[in-house]
C-alpha positions in Angstrom: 20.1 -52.3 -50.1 23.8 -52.5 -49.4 25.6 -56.2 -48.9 25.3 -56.0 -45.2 21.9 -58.3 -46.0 20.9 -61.0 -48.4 17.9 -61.7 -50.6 14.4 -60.7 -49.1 15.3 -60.7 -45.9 15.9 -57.3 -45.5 13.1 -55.8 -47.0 10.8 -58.2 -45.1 11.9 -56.3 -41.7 12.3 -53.2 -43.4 8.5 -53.6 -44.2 7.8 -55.3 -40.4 9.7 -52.3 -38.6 6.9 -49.7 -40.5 4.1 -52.0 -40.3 4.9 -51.8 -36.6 5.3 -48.6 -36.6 2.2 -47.7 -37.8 0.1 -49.9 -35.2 1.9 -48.2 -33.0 0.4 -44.9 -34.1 -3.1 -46.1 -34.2 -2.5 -47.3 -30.8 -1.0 -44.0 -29.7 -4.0 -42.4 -30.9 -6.6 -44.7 -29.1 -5.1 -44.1 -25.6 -6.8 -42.2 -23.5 -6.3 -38.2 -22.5 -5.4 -38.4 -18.8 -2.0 -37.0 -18.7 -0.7 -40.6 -17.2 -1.5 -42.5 -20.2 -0.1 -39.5 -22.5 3.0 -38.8 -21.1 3.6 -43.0 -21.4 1.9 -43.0 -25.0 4.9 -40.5 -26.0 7.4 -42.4 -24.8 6.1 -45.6 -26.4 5.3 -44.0 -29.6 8.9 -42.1 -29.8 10.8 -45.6 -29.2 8.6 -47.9 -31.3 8.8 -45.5 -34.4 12.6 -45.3 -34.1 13.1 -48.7 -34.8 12.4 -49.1 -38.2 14.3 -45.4 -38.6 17.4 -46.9 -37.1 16.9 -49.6 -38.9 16.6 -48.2 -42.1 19.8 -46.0 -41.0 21.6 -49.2 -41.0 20.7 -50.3 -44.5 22.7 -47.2 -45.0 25.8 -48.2 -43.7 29.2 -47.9 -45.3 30.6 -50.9 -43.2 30.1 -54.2 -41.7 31.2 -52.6 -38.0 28.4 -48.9 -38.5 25.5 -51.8 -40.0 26.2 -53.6 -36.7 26.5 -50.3 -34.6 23.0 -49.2 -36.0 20.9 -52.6 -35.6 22.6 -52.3 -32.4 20.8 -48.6 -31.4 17.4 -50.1 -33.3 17.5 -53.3 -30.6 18.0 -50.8 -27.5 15.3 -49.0 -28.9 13.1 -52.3 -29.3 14.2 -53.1 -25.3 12.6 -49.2 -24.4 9.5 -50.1 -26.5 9.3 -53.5 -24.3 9.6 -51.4 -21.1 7.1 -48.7 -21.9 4.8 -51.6 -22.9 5.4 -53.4 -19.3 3.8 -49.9 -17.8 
């Protein structure tokens, strides 16, 4: 963990992003095979698992301006998520 975070904080939405992620897989694999509901599915599935990989990304970070710049890409991922879930 780099100082871009304090405490547990952190780790509790480092563990949230990939507890996400993997409900999101489960889900994925519970849709249905018509093509409509696949070709959705993948795009859902892509965005959602990208968060916590963006996220993680950021933990990374060698500076206050690329740790915002990554949460930054996570969020627009999160908005995609949000829209493929509105379908």
């Amino acid at each position: 963990m780099n100082g871009h975070e304090s405490g547990n904080r952190g780790s509790n939405l480092r563990d949230r992003t990939k507890a996400f992620a993997v409900r999101v897989v489960r889900l994925y694999s519970s849709l249905p095979k018509t093509t409509e509901a696949q070709v959705i599915g993948t795009q859902f599935l892509r965005s959602a698992t990208s968060v916590g990989a963006h996220y993680r990304e950021a933990q990374r970070s060698r500076s206050t301006a690329e740790f915002i710049s990554k949460v930054e890409v996570a969020l627009q991922e999160l908005e995609e998520t949000d829209y493929w879930i509105e379908l």
